[in-house]
C-alpha positions in Angstrom: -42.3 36.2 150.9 -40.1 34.0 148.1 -38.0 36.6 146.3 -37.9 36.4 142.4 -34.4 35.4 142.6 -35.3 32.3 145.0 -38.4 31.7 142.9 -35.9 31.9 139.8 -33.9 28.9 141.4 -36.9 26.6 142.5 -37.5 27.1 138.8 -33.9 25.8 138.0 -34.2 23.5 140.5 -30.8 24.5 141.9 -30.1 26.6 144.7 -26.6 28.8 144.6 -24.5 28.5 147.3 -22.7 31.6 145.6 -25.5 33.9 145.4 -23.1 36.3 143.4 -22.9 33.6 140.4 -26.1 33.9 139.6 -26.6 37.9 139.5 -23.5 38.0 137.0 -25.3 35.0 134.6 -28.1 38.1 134.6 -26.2 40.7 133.9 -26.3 41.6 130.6 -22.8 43.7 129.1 -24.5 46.9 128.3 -24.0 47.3 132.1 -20.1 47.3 131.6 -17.1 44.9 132.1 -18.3 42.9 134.7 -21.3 41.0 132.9 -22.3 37.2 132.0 -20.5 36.7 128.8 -17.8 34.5 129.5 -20.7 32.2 131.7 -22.5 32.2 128.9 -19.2 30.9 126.9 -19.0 27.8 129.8 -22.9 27.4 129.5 -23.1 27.1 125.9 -20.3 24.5 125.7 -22.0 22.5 128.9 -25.5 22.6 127.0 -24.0 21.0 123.8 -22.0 18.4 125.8 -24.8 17.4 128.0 -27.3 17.3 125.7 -25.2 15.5 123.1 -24.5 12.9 125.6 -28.4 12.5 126.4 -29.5 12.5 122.7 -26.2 9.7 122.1 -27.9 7.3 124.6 -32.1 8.2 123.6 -31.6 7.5 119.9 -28.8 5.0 119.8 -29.2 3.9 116.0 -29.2 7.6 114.6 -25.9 8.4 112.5 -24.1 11.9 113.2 -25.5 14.0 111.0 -29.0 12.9 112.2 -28.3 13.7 116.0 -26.1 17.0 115.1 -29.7 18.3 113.9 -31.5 17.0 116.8 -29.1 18.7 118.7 -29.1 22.2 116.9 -33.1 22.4 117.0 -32.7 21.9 121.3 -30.0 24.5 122.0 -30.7 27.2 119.0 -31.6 30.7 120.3 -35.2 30.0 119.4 -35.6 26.7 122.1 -33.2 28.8 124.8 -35.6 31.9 124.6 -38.4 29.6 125.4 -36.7 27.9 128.1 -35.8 31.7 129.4 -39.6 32.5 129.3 -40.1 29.5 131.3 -37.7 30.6 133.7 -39.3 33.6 133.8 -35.9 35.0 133.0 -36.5 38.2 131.2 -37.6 40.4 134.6 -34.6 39.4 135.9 -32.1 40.5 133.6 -29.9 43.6 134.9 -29.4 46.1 132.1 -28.0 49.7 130.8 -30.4 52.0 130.9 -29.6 52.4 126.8 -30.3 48.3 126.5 -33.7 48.8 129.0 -35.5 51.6 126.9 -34.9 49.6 123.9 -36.8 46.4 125.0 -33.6 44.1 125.2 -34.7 42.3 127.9 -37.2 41.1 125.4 -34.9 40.4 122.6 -34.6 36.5 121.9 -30.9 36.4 121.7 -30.3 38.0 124.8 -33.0 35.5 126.6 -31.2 33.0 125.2 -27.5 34.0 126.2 -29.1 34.5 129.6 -30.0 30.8 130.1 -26.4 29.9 129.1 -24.6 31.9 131.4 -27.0 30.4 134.0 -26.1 27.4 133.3 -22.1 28.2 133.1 -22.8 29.8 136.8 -24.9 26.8 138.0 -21.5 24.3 137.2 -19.2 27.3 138.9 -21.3 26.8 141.8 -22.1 23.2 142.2 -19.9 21.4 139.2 -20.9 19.1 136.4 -23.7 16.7 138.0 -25.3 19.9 139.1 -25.2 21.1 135.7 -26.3 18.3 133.9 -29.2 17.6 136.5 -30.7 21.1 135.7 -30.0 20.9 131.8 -32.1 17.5 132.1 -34.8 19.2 134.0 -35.4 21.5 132.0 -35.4 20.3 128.6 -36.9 17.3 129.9 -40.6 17.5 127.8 -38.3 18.4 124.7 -36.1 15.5 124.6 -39.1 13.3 125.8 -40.7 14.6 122.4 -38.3 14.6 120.0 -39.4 15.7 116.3 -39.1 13.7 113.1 -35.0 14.1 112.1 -36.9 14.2 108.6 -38.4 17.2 109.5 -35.4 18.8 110.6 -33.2 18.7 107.4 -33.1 21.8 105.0 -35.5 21.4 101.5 -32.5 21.4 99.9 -30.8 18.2 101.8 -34.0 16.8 101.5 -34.5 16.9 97.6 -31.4 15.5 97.3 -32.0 12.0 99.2 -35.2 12.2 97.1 -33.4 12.0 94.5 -31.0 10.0 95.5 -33.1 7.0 96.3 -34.1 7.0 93.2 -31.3 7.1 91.7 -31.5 10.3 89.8 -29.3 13.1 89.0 -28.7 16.0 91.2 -30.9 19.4 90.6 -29.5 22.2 89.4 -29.4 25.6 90.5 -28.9 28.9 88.6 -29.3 32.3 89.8 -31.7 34.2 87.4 -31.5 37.9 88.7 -30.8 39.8 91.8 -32.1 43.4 92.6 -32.0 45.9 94.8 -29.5 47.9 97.0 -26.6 45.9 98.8 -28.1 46.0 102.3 -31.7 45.1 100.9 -31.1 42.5 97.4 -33.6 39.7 96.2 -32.7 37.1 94.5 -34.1 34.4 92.4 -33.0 31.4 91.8 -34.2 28.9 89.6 -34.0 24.8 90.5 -34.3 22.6 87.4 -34.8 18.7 87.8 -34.7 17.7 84.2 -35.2 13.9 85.1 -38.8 14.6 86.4 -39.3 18.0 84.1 -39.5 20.0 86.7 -38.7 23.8 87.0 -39.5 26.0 89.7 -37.9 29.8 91.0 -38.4 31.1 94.1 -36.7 34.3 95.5 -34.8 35.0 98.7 -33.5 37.3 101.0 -29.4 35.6 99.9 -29.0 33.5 97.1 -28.9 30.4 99.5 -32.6 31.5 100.8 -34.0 31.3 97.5 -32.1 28.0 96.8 -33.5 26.9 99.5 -37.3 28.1 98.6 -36.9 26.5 94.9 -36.2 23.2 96.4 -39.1 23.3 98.9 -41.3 24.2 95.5 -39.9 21.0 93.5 -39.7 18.8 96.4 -43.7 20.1 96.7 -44.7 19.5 92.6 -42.5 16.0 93.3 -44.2 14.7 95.8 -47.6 15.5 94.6 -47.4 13.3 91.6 -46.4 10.1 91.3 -44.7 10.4 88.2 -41.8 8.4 87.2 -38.3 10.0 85.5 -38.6 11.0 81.8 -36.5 9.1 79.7 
């Protein structure tokens, strides 16, 4: 009968020659000193490396900042916890009692550190081809579908260029109130592009959410007309 831990490798498609490796990438540090945080240190530096290098040689006419964003949406916490569900990672994971009754082994972060410190035990074992061959194999369908780079960049970035190409002024952005306590404030912001005569506000959790909501409503009343500047 295949154990979970040997399922968990055929998975990886590595198999540990240092058993031991592997059970301190899953051990999580509410157990105590002895846990996977420095692997996960080595396994987040690896990921970036390696999957730099793979997106440098898939998309070899994309400037930096194009293929830094790339990058960030394939090793965020978001993309690592799926890749730990895949895995089937979050069984595994060994645990304090405290961290167990509150559902961490659930929790996307600590899904996501998991996979890193896998991957930091994985080149321990069997070095940097090893590595990089189970980094490829499993973000394979995820660099094999790589989104827009459009899509990636922040509303704000993106009014910008909008403007930009058309050789238009910058919007502006002024914060219009902010309420509540210090550990729970709104803000709103308002973004004014006087060019077009457009105004929206939005509000956010931080002033730089709300910023970021205002230019997602102009860019929106932009794009839906087909107006020209006002002069």
């Amino acid at each position: 009968m295949t154990s979970p831990l040997d399922a968990l490798q055929s998975r990886l498609g590595h198999r540990f020659a240092d058993a031991d490796l592997l059970t301190a990438a899953l051990t999580h540090r509410s157990v105590g000193t002895q846990n996977n945080e420095r692997l996960e240190f080595l396994g987040d530096s690896l990921l970036n490396c390696i999957i730099a290098a793979e997106l440098f040689h898939l998309r070899p006419n994309l400037p930096e900042g194009d293929l830094s964003r790339l990058r960030a949406t394939l090793v965020r916490g978001t993309t690592l916890a799926q890749v730990a569900g895949e895995l089937e990672l979050s069984a595994l994971l060994i645990m304090g009692p405290g961290e167990l009754r509150s559902g961490g082994f659930q929790r996307e972060s600590i899904q996501a550190d998991a996979v890193e410190a896998v991957l930091g035990a994985v080149f321990l074992d069997a070095g940097f081809d090893a590595c990089r061959k189970a980094v490829l194999q499993l973000f394979a369908d995820r660099l094999g579908d790589l989104p827009e780079v459009a899509s990636l960049k922040d509303p704000k970035t993106r009014l910008q260029e909008w403007l930009q190409r058309r050789g238009q002024p910058l919007p502006v952005y002024e914060l219009v109130s902010s309420a509540g306590k210090s550990h729970d404030r709104t803000f709103t912001v308002c973004c004014t592009v006087a060019s077009f005569d457009v105004v929206e506000e939005a509000l956010g959790g931080s002033r730089k959410k709300a910023e970021q909501s205002a230019a997602q409503a102009v860019l929106e009343a932009l794009e839906s007309t087909s107006g020209e500047p006002r002069t």
